[in-house]
C-alpha positions in Angstrom: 76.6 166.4 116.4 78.8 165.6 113.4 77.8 163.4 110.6 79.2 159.8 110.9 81.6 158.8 108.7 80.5 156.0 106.5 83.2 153.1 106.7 81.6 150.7 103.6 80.3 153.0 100.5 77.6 150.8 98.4 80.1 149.1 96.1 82.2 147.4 99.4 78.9 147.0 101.4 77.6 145.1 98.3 80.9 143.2 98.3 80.6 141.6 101.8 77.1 141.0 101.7 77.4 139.3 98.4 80.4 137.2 100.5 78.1 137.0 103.6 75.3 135.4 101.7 77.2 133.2 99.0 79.0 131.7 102.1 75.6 131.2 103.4 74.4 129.3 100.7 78.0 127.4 100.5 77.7 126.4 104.3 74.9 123.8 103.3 77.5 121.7 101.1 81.3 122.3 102.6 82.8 121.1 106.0 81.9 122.9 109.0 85.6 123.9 109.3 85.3 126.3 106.6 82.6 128.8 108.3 85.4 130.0 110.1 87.2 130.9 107.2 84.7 132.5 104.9 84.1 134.9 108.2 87.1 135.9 108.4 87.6 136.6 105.0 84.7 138.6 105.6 85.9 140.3 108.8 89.1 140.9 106.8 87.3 143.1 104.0 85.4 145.5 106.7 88.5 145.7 108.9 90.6 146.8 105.9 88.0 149.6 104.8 87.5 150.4 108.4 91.6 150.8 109.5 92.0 154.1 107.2 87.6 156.0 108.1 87.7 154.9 111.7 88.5 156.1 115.3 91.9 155.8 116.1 90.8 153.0 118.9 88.4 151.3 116.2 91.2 151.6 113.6 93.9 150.2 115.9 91.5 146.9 116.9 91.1 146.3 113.1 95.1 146.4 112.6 96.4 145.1 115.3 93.7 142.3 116.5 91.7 141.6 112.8 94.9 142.2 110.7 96.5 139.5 111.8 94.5 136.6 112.4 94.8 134.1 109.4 92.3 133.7 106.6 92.5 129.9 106.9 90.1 127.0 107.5 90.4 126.0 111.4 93.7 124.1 111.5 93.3 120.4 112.4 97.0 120.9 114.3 97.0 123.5 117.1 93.1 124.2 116.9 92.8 125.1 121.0 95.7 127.8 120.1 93.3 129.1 117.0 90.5 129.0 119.3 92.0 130.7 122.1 93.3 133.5 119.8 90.1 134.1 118.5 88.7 134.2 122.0 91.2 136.4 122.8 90.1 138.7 119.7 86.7 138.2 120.8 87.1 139.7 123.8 88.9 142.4 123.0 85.9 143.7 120.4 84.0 143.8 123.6 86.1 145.7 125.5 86.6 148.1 122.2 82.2 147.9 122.5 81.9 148.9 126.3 84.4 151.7 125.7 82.6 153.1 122.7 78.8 152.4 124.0 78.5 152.3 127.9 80.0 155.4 129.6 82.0 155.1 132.4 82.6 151.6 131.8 86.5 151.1 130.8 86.1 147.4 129.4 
């Protein structure tokens, strides 16, 4: 079995979960609408260290489905379109999950 390939060394680790846990603490005074947005910024830093360590299927989820979804604030116009496309990015993730972790299983 070959060693895994770490995706986060300490210094970007320690980035997001200094990001993960400021927004935390920011959560209790801001508008809900802007838990979204800290996430994502937050999914935006792994996926952009993860697109160049990664599997090639891994990578291409972070690029192609991560990548482009916008770092902004749930939009009061066209929020069922943002929701949809995250659901839509949601549910690829768990096909890219089945693939990786259930054999056999194609989504």
């Amino acid at each position: 079995m070959t060693e895994p390939v770490w995706v986060l060394d300490e210094d970007d680790a320690l980035e997001v979960l200094a990001h993960l846990v400021t927004a935390a603490r920011t959560q209790v005074d801001e508008a809900a609408e802007y838990g979204p947005l800290r996430l994502l910024t937050a999914a935006h830093k792994v996926a952009d260290r993860l697109a160049a360590r990664a599997s090639e299927p891994t990578a291409a989820f972070a690029r192609d489905h991560v990548g482009p979804l916008p770092e902004l604030a749930v939009p009061r116009e066209g929020r069922d379109e943002y929701v949809a496309r995250l659901d839509a990015v949601c549910a690829e993730l768990g096909a890219l999950l089945a693939r990786r972790y259930v054999p056999g299983r194609s989504s």
